[in-house]
N, CA, C, O and CB atoms as a CASP TS submission, in Angstrom:
PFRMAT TS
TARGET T0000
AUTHOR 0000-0000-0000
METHOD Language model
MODEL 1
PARENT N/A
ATOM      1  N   UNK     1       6.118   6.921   7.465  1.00  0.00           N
ATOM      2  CA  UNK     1       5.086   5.947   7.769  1.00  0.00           C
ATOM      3  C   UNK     1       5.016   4.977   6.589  1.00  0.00           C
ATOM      4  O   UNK     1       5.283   5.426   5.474  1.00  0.00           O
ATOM      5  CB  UNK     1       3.697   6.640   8.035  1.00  0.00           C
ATOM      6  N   UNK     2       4.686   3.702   6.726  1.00  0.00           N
ATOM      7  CA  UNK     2       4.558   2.584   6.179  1.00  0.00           C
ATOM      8  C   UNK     2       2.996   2.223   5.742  1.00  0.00           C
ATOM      9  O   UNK     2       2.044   2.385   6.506  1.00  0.00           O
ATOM     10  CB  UNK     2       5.160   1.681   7.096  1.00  0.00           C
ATOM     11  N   UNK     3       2.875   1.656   4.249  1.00  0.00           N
ATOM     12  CA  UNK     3       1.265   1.355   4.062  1.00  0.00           C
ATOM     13  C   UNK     3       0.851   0.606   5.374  1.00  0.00           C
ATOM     14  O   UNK     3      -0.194   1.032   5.867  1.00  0.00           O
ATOM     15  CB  UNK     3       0.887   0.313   2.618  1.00  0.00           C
ATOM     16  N   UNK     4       1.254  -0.075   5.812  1.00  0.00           N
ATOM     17  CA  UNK     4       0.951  -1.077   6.989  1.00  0.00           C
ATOM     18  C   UNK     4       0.538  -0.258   8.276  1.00  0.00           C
ATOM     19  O   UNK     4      -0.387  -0.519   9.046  1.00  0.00           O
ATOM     20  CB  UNK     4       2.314  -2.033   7.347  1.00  0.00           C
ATOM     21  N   UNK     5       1.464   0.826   8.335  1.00  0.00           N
ATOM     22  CA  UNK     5       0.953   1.783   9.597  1.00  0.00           C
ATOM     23  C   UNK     5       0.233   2.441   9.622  1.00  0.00           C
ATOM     24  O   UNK     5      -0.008   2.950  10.716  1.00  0.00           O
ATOM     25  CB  UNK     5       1.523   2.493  10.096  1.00  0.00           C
ATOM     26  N   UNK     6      -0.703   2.922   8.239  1.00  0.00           N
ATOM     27  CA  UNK     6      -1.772   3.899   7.731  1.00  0.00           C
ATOM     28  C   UNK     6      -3.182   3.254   8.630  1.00  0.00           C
ATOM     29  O   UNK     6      -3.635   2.115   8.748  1.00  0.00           O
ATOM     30  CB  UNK     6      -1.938   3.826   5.751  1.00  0.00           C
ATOM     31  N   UNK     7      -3.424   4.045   8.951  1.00  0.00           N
ATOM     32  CA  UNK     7      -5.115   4.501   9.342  1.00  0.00           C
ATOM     33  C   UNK     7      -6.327   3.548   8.467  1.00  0.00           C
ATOM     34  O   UNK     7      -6.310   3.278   7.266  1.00  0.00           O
ATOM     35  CB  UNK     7      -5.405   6.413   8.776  1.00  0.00           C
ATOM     36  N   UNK     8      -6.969   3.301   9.107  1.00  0.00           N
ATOM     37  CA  UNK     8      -8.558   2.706   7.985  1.00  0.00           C
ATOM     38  C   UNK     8      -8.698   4.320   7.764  1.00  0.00           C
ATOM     39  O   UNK     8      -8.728   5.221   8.603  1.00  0.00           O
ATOM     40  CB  UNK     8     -10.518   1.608   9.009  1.00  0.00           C
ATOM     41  N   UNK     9      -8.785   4.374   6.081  1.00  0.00           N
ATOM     42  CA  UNK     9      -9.883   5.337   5.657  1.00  0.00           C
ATOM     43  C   UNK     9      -8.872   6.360   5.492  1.00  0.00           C
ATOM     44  O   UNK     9      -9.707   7.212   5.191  1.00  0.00           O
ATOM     45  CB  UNK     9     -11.214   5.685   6.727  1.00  0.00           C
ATOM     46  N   UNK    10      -7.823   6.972   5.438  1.00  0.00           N
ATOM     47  CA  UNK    10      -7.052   7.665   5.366  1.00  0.00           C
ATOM     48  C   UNK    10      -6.136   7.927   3.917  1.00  0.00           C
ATOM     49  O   UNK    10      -5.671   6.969   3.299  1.00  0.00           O
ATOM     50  CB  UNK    10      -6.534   7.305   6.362  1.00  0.00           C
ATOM     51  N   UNK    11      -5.970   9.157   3.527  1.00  0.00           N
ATOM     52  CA  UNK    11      -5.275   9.072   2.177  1.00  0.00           C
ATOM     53  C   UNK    11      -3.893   9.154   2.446  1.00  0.00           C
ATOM     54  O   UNK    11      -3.192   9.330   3.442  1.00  0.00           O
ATOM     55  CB  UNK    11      -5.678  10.174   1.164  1.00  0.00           C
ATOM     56  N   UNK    12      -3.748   8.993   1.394  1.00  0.00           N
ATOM     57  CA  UNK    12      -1.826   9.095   1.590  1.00  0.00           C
ATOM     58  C   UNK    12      -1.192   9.056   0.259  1.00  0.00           C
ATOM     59  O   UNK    12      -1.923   8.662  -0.650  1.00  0.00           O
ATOM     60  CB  UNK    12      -1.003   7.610   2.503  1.00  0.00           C
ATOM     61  N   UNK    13       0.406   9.488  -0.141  1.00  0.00           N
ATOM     62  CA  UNK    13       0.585   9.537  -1.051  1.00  0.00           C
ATOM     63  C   UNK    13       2.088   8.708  -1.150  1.00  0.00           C
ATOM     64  O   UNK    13       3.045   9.022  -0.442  1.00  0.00           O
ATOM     65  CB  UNK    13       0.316  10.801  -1.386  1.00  0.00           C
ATOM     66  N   UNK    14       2.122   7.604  -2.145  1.00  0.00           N
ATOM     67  CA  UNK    14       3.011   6.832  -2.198  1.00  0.00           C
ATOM     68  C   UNK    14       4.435   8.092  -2.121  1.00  0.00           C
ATOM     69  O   UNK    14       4.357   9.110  -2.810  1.00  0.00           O
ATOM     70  CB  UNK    14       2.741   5.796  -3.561  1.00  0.00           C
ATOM     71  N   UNK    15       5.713   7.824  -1.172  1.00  0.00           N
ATOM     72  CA  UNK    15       6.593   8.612  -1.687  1.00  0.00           C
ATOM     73  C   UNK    15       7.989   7.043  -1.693  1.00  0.00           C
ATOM     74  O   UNK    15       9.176   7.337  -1.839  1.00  0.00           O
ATOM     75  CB  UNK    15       6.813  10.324  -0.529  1.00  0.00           C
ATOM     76  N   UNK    16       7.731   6.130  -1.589  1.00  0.00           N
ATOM     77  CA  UNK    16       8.916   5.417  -1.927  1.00  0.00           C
ATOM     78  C   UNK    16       8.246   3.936  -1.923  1.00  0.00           C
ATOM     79  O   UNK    16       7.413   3.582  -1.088  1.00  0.00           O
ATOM     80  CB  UNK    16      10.245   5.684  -0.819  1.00  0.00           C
ATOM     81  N   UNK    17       8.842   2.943  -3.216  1.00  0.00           N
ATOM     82  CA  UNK    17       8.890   1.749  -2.999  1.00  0.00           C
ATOM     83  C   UNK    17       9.974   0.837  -2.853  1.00  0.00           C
ATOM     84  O   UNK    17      10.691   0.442  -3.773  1.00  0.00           O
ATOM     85  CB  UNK    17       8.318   1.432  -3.683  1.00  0.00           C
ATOM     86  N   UNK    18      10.076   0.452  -1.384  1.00  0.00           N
ATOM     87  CA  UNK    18      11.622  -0.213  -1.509  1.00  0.00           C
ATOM     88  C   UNK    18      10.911  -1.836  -1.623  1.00  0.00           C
ATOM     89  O   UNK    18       9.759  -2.112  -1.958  1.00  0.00           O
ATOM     90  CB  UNK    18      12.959   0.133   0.220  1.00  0.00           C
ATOM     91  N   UNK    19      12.203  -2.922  -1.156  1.00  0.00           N
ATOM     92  CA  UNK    19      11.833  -4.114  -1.390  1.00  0.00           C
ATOM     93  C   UNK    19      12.905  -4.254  -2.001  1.00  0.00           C
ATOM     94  O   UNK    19      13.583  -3.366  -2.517  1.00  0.00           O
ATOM     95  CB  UNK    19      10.637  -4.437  -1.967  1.00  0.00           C
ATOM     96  N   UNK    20      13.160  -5.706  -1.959  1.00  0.00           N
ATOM     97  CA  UNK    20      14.128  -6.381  -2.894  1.00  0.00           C
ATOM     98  C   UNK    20      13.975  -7.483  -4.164  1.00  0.00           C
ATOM     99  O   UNK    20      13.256  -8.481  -4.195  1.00  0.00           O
ATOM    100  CB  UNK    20      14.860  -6.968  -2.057  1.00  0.00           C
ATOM    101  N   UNK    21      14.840  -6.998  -5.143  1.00  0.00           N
ATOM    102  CA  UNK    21      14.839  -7.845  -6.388  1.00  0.00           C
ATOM    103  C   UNK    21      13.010  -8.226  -6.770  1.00  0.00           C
ATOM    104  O   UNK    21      12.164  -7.347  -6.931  1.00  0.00           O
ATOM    105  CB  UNK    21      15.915  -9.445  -5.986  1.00  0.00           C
ATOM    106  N   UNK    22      12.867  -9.017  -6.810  1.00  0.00           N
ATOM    107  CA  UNK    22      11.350  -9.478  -7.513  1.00  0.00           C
ATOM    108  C   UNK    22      10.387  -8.505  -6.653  1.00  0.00           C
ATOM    109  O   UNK    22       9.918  -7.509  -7.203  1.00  0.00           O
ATOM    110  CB  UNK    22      10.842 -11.421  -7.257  1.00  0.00           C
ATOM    111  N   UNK    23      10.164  -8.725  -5.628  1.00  0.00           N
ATOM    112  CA  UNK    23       9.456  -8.525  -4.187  1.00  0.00           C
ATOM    113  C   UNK    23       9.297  -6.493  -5.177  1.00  0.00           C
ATOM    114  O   UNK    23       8.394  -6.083  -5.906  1.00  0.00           O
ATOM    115  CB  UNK    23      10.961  -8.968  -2.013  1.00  0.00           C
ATOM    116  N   UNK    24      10.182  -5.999  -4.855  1.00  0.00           N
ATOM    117  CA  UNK    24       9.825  -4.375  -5.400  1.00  0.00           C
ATOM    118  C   UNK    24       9.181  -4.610  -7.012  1.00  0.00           C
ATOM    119  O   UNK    24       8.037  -4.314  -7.356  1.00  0.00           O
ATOM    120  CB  UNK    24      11.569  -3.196  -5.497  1.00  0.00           C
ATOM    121  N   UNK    25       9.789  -4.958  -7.506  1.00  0.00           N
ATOM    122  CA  UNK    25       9.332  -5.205  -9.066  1.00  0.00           C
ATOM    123  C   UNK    25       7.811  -5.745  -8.873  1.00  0.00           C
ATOM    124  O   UNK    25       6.979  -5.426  -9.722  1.00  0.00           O
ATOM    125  CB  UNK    25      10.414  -6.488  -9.982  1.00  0.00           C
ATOM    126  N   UNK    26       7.510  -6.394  -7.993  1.00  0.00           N
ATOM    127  CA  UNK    26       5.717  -7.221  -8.190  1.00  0.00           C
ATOM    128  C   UNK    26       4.753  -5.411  -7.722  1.00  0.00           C
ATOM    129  O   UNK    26       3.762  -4.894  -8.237  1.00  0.00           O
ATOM    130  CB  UNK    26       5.239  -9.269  -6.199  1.00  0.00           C
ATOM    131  N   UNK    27       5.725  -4.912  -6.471  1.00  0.00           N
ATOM    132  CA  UNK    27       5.017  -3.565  -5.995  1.00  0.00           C
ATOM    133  C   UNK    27       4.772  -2.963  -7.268  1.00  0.00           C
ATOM    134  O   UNK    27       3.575  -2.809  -7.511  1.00  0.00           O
ATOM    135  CB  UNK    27       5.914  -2.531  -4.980  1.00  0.00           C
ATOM    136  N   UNK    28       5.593  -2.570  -8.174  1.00  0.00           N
ATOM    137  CA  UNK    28       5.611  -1.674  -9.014  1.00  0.00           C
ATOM    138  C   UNK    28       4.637  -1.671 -10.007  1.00  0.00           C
ATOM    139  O   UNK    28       4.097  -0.731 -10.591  1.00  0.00           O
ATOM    140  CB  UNK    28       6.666  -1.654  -9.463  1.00  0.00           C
ATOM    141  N   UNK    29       4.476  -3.086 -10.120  1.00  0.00           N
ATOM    142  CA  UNK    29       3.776  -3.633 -11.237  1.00  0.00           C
ATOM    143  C   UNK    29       2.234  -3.468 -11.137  1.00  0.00           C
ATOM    144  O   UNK    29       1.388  -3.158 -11.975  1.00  0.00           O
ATOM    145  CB  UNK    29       4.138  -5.076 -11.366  1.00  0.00           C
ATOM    146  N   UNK    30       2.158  -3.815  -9.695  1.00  0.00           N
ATOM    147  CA  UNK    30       0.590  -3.438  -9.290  1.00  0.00           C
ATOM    148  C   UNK    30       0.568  -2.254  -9.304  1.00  0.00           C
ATOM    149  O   UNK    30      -0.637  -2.044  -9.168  1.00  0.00           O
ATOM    150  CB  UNK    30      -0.007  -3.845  -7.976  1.00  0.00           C
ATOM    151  N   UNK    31       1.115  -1.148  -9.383  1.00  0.00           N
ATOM    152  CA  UNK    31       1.117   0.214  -9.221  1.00  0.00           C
ATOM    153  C   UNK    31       1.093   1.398  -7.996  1.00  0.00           C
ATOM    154  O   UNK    31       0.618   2.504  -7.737  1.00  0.00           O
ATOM    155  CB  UNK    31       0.273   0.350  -9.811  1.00  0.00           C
ATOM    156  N   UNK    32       1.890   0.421  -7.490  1.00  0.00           N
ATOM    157  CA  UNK    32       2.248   1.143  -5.869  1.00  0.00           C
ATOM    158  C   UNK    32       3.628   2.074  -6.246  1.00  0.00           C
ATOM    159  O   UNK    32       4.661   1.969  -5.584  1.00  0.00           O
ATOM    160  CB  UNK    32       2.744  -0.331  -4.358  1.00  0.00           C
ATOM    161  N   UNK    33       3.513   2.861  -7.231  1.00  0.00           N
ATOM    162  CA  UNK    33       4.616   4.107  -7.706  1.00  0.00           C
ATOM    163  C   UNK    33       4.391   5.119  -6.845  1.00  0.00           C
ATOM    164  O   UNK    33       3.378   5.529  -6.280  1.00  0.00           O
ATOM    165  CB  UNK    33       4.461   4.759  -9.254  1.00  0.00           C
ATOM    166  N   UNK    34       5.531   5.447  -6.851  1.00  0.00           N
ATOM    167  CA  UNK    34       5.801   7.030  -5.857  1.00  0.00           C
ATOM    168  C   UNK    34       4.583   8.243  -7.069  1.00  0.00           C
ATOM    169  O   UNK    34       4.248   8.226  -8.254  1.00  0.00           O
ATOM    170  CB  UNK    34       8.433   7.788  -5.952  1.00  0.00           C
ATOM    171  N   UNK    35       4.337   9.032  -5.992  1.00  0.00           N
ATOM    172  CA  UNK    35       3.093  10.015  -6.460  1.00  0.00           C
ATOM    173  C   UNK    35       1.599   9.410  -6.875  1.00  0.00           C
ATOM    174  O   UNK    35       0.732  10.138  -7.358  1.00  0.00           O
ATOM    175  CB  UNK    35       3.598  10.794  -7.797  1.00  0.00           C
ATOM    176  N   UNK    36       1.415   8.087  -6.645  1.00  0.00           N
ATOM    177  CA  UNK    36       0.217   7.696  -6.418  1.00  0.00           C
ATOM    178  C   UNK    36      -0.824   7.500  -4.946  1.00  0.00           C
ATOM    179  O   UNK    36      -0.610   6.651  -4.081  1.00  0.00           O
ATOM    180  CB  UNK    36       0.410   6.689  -6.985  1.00  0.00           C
ATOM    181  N   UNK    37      -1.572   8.153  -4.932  1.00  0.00           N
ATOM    182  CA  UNK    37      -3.019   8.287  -3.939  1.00  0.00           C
ATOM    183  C   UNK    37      -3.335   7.201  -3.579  1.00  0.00           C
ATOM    184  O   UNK    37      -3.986   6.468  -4.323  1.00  0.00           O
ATOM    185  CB  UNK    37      -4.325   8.829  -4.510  1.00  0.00           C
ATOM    186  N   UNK    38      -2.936   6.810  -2.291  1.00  0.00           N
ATOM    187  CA  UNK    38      -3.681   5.267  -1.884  1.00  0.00           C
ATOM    188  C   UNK    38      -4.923   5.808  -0.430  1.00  0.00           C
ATOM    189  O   UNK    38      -5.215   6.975  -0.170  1.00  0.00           O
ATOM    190  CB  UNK    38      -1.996   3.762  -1.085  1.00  0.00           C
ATOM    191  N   UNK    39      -5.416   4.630   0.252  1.00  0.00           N
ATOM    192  CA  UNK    39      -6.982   4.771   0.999  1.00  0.00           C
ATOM    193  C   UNK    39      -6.884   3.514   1.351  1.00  0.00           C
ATOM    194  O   UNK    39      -7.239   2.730   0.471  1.00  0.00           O
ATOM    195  CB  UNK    39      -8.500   5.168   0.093  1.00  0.00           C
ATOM    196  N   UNK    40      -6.288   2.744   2.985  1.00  0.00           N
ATOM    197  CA  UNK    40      -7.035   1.703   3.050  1.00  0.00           C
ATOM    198  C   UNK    40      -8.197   1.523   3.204  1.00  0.00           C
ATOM    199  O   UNK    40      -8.589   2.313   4.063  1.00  0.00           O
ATOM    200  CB  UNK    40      -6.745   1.186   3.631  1.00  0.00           C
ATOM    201  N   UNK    41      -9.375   0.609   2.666  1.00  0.00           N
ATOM    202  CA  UNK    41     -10.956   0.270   2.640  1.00  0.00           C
ATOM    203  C   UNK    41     -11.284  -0.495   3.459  1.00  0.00           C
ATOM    204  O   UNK    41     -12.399  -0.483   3.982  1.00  0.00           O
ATOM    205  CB  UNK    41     -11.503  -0.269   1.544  1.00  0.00           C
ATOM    206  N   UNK    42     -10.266  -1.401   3.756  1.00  0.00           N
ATOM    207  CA  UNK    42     -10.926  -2.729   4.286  1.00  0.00           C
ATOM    208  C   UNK    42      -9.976  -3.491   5.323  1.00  0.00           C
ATOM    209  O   UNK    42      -9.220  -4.212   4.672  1.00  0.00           O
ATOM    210  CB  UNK    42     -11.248  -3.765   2.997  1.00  0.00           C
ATOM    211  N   UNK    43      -9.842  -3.550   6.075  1.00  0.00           N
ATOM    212  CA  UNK    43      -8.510  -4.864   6.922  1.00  0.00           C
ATOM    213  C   UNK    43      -9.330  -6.045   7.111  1.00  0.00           C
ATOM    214  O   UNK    43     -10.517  -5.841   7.365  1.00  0.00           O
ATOM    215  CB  UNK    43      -7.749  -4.421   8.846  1.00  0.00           C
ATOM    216  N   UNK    44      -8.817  -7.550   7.015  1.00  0.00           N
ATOM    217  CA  UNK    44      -9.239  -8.244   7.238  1.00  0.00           C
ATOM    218  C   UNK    44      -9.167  -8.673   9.025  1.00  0.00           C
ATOM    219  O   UNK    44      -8.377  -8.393   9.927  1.00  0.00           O
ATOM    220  CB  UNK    44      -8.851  -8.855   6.263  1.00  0.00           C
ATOM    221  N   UNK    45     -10.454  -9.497   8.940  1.00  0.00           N
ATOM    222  CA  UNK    45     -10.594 -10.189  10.667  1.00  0.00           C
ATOM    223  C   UNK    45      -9.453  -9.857  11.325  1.00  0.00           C
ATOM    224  O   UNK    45      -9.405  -8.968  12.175  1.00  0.00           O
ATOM    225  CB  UNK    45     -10.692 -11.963  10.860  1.00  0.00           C
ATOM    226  N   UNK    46      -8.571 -10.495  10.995  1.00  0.00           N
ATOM    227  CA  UNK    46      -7.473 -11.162  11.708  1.00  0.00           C
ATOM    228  C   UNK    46      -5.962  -9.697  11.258  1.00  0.00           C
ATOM    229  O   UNK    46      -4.801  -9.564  11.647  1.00  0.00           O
ATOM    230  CB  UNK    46      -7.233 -13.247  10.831  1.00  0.00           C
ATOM    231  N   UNK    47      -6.678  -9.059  10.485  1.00  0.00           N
ATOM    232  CA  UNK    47      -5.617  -7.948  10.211  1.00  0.00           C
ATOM    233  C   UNK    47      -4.654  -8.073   9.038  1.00  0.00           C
ATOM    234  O   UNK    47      -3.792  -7.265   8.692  1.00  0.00           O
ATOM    235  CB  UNK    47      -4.756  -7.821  11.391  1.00  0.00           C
ATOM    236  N   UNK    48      -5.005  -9.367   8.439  1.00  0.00           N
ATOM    237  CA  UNK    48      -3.896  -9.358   7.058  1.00  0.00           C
ATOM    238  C   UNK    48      -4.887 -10.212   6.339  1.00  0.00           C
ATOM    239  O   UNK    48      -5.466 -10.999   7.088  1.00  0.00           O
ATOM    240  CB  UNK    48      -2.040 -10.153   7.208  1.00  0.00           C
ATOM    241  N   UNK    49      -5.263 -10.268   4.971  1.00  0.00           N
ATOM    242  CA  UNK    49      -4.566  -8.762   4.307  1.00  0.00           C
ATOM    243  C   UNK    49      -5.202  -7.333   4.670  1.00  0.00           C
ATOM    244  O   UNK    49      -5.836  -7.099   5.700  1.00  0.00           O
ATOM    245  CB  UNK    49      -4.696  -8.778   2.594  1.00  0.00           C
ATOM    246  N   UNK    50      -4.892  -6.320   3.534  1.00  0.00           N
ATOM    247  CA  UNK    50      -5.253  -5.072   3.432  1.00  0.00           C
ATOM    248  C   UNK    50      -6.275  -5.086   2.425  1.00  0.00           C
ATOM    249  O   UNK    50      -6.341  -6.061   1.677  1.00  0.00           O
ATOM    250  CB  UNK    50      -4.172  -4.204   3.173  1.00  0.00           C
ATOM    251  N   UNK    51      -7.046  -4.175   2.312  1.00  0.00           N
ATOM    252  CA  UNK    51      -7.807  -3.758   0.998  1.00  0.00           C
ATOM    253  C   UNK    51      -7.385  -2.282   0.752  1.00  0.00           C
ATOM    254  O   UNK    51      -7.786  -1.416   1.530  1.00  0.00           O
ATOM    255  CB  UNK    51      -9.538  -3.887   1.142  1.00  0.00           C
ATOM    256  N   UNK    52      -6.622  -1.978  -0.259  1.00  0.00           N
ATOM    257  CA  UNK    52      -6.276  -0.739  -0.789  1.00  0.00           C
ATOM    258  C   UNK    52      -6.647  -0.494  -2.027  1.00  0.00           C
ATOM    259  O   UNK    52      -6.480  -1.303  -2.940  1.00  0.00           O
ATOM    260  CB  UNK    52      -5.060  -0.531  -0.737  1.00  0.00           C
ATOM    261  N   UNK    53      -7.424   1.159  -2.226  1.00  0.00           N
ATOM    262  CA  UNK    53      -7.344   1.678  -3.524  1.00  0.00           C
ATOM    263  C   UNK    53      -7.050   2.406  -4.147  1.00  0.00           C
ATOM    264  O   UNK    53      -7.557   3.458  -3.757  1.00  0.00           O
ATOM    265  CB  UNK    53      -7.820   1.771  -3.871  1.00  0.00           C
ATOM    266  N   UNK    54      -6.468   2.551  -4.994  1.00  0.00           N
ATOM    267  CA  UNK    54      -5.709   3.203  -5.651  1.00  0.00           C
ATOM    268  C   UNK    54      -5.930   3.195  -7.264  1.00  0.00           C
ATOM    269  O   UNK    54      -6.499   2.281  -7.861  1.00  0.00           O
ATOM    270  CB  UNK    54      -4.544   2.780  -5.233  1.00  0.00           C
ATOM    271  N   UNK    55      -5.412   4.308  -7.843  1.00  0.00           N
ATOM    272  CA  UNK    55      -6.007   4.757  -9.391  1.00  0.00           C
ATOM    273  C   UNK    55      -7.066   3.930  -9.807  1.00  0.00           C
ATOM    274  O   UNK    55      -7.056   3.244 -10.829  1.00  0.00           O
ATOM    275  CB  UNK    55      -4.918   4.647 -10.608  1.00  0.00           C
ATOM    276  N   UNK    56      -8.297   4.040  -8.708  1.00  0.00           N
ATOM    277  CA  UNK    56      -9.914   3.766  -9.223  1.00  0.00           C
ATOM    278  C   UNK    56      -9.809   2.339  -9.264  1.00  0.00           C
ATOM    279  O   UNK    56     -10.427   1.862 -10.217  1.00  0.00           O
ATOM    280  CB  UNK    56     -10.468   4.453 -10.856  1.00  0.00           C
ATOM    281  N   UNK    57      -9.084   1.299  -8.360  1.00  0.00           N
ATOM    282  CA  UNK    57      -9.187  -0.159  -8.400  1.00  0.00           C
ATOM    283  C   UNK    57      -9.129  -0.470  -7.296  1.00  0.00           C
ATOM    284  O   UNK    57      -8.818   0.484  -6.583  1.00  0.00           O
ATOM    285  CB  UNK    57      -8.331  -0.885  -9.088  1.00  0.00           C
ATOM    286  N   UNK    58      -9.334  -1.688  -6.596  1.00  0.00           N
ATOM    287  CA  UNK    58      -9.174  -2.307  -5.317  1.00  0.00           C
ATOM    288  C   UNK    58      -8.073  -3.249  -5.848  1.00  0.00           C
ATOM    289  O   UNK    58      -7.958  -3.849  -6.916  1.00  0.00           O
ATOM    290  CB  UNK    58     -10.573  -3.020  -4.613  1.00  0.00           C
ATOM    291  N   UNK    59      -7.127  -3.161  -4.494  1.00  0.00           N
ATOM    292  CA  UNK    59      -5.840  -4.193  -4.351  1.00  0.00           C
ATOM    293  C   UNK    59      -5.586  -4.874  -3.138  1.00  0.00           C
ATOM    294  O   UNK    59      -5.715  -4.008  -2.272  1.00  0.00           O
ATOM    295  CB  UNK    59      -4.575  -3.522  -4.568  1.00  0.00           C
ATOM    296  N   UNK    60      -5.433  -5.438  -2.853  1.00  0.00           N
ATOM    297  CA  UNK    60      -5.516  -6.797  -1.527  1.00  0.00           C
ATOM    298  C   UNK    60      -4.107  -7.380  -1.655  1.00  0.00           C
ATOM    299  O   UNK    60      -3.792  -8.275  -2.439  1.00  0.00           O
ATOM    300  CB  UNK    60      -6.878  -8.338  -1.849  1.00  0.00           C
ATOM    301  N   UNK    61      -3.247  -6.724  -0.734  1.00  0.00           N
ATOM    302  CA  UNK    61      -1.950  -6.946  -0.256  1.00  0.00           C
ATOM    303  C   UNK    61      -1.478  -7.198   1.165  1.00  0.00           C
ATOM    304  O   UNK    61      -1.633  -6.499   2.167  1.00  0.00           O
ATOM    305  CB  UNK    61      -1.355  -5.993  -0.624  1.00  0.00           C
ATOM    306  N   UNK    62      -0.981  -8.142   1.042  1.00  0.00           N
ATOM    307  CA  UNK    62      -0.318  -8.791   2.271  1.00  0.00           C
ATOM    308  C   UNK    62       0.131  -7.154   3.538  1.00  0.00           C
ATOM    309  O   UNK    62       0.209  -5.968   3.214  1.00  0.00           O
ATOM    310  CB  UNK    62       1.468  -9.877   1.481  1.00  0.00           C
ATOM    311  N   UNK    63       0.271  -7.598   4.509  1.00  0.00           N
ATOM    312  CA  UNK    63       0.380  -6.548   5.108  1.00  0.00           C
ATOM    313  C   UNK    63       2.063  -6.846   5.431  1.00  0.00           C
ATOM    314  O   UNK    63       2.747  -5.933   5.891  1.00  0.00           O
ATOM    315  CB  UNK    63      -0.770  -6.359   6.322  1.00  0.00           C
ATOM    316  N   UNK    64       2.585  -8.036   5.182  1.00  0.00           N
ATOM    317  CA  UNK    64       4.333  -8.232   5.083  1.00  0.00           C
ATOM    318  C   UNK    64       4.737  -7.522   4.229  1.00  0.00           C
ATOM    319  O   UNK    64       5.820  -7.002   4.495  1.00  0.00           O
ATOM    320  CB  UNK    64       4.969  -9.575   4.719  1.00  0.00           C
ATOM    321  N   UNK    65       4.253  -7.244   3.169  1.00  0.00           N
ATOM    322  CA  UNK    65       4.507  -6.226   1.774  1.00  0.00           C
ATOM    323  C   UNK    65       3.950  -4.872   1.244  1.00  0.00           C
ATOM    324  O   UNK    65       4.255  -4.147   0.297  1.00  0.00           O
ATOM    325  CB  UNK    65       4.166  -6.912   0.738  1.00  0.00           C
ATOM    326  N   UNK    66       2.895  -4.809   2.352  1.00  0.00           N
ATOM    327  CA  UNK    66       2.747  -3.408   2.282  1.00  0.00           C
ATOM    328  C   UNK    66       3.810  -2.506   3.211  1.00  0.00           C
ATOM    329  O   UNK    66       3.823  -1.286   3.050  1.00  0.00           O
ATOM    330  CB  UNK    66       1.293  -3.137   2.687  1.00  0.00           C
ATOM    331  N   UNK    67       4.415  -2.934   3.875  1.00  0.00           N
ATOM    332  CA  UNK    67       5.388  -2.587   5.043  1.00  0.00           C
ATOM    333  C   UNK    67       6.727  -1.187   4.182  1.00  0.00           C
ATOM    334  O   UNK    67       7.221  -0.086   4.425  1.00  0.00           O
ATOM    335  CB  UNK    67       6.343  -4.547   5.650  1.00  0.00           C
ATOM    336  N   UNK    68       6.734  -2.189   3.212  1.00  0.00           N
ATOM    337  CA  UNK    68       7.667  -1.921   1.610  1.00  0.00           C
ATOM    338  C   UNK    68       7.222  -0.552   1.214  1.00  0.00           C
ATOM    339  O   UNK    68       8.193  -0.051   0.646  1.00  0.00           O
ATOM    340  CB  UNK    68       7.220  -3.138   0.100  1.00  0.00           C
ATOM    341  N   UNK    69       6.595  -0.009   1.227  1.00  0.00           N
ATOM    342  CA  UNK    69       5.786   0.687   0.773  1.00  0.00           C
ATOM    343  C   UNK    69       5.758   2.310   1.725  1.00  0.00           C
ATOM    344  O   UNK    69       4.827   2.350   2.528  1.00  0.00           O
ATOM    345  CB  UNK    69       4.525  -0.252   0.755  1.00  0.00           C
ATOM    346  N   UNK    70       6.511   3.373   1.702  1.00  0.00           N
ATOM    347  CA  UNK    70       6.670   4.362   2.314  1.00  0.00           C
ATOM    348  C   UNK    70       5.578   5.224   1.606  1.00  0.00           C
ATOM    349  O   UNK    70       5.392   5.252   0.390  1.00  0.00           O
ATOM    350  CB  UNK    70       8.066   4.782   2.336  1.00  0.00           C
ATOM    351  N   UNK    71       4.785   6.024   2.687  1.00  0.00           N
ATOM    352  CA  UNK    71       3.783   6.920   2.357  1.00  0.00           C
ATOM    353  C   UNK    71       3.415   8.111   3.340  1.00  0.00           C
ATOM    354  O   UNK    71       3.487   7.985   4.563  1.00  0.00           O
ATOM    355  CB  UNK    71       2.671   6.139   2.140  1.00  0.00           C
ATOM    356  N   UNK    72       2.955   9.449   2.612  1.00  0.00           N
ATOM    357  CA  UNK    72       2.773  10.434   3.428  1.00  0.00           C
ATOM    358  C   UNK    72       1.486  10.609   3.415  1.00  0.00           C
ATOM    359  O   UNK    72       0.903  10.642   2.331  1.00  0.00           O
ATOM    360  CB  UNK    72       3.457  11.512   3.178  1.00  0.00           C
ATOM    361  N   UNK    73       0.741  10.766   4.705  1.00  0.00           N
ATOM    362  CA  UNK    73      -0.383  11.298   4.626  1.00  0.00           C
ATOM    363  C   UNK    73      -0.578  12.605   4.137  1.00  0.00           C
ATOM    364  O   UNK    73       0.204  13.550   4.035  1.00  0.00           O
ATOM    365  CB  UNK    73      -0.824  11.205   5.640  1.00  0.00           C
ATOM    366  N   UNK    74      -2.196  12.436   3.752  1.00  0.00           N
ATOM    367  CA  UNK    74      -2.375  13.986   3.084  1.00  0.00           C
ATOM    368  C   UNK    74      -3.601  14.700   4.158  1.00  0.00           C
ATOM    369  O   UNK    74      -3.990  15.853   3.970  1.00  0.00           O
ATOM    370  CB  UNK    74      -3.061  13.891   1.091  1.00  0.00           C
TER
END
C-alpha cells in the first residue's frame, strides 16, 4: 500500500521510499524514512493535499508524491 492509499486516521509504518533523483531525496529530507510512524490527519476538499504526521510534526504533501512512499499498516 501507498501513503496515498492509506485510510484517514490510520497508522502505518514507512517500509520504502522510492522516487527518482531529486523527487526521493526531497522525501527523505522531510523524513519519510523507512521505520518511521506516519497517521493521515487531514485530506483536503478536493483530496490533494494530505496532512500527515509523523515524528511529532505535521507535513502537507502532494498526494502525486505521497504515492512514492510504500507503507504497512499497523
Amino acid at each position: 500500500m501507498t501513503l496515498d492509499q492509506m485510510p484517514l486516521l490510520q497508522e502505518a509504518t514507512i517500509i520504502r521510499t522510492d522516487g527518482a533523483g531529486p523527487l526521493r531525496l526531497r522525501l527523505l529530507d522531510m523524513g519519510l524514512i523507512r521505520g518511521t510512524r506516519v497517521t493521515i490527519q487531514k485530506v483536503a476538499p478536493m483530496g490533494d493535499p494530505l496532512e500527515i504526521n509523523l515524528r511529532g510534526y505535521s507535513l502537507t504533501l502532494r498526494r502525486e508524491d505521497a504515492r512514492f512512499v510504500e507503507v504497512m499498516p499497523l
